[in-house]
C-alpha positions, -999 to +999 in steps of 0.1 A: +144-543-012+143-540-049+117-562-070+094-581-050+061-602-058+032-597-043+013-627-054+024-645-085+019-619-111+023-590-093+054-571-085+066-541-063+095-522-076+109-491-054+116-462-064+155-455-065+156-416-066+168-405-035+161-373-019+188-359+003+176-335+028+187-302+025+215-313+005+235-322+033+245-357+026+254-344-010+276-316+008+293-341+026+301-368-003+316-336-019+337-324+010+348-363+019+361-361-018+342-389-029+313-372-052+332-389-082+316-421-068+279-409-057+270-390-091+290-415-115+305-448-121+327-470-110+345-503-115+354-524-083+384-532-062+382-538-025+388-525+010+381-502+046+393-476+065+413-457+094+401-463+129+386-498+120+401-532+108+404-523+074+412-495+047+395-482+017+431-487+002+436-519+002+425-548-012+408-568+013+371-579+005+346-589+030+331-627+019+315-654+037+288-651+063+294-623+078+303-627+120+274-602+135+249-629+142+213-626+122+203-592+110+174-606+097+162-619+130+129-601+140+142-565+160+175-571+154+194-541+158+228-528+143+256-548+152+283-536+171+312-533+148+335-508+137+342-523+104+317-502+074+324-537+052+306-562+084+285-536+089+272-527+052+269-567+046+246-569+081+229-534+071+220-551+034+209-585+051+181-563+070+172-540+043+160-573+023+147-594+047+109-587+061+080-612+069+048-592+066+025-620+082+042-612+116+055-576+111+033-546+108+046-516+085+048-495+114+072-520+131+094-525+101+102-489+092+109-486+130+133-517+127+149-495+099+152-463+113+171-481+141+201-490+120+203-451+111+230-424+122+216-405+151+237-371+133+203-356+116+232-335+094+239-367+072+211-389+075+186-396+045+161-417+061+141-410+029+166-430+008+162-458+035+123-459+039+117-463-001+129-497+006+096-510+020+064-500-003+041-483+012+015-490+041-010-503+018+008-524-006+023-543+025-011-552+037-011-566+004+024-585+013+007-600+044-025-609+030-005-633+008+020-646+038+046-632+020+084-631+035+123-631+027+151-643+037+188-627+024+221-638+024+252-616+012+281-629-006+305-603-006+314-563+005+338-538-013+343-504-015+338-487-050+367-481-069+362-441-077+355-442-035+390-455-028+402-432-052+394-402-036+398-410-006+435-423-019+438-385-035+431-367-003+433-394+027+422-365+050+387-356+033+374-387+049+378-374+088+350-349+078+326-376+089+338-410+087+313-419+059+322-451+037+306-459+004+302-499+002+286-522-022+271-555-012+265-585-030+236-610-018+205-633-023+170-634-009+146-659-011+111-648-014+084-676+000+046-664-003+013-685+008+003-718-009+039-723-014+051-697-039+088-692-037+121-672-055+149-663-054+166-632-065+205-622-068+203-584-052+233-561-049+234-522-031+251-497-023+251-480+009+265-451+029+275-458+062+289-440+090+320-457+113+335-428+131+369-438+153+360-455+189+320-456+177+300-484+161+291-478+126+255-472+118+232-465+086+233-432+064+218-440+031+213-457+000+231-445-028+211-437-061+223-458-083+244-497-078+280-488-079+300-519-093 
């Protein structure tokens, strides 16, 4: 959820290393032929891929409100799309969106963990958690009424992504995982009136495998352009 105030002078900032369990997402990235893109980086172009309504080879971006109804709404769930670019741009919507007056910690990480891909093999639920702080600085968040709202702009797929999947349009069948980067907003609002607003942008990993709705892998380490 990136930088986020607790009370006007006091900020939360997560930490962006992420740990990959048992290096298996980093095994995958390599044999989908896209660890050019998760270990460097990368300039943009846009796109998505085979099996859904778009291609990571072309040149098609995803902007405008995306159509999957409110991912911010309180225990939405993933949307049922095949498409990683509607998907990514609803995943990113929930990732920075929370109201702690209403929501406990328990209840948002399980929110979370919803979005994730059920295949334990690629999952890094670690990558995903860091985006909330922990227990006790969100009793911190509620005890100031503190909440966002997030809007994305716009969805692409990295350029060094398309690249190699371009160089070996195969490598991607090993697991149907797509590299996107969204581009958004969130307001922040906090008691006595306090507001912001921030301009965020991520990247994520997300599964959409043929004939399946896509769901949540991870968050990249780093913002790929």
């Amino acid at each position: 959820m990136g930088k986020r105030s607790l009370s006007p002078g006091v900020s939360w900032r997560p930490s962006r290393r992420v740990v990959i369990a048992a290096g298996a997402l980093a095994a995958l990235l390599l044999l989908a032929g896209v660890a050019a893109w998760w270990t460097g980086s990368s300039t943009s172009t846009d796109a998505a891929p085979p099996g859904t309504t778009a291609s990571p080879t072309a040149d098609t971006t995803r902007s405008g409100p995306p159509p999957t109804g409110d991912p911010a709404a309180p225990g939405a769930g993933p949307p049922p799309v095949s498409d990683p670019l509607v998907f990514s741009r609803a995943a990113a919507t929930m990732l920075w969106s929370f109201d702690a007056r209403t929501t406990s910690h328990a209840e948002q990480l399980a929110r979370m963990k919803s979005w994730m891909t059920s295949e334990s093999a690629y999952a890094d639920w670690d990558s995903v958690r860091a985006q909330i702080p922990d227990p006790v600085l969100w009793s911190r968040l509620k005890d100031n009424g503190q909440h966002s709202t997030a809007t994305t702009s716009a969805a692409h797929f990295p350029s060094a992504f398309k690249q190699a999947i371009a160089d070996d349009p195969g490598a991607i069948t090993e697991a149907y995982i797509y590299a996107v980067t969204v581009r958004g907003k969130t307001q922040l609002a906090w008691a006595g009136g306090g507001s912001g607003a921030e301009d965020r942008q991520i990247t994520l990993a997300v599964q959409c495998r043929p004939g399946a709705d896509c769901r949540l892998v991870a968050v990249a380490p780093r913002v790929a352009p």
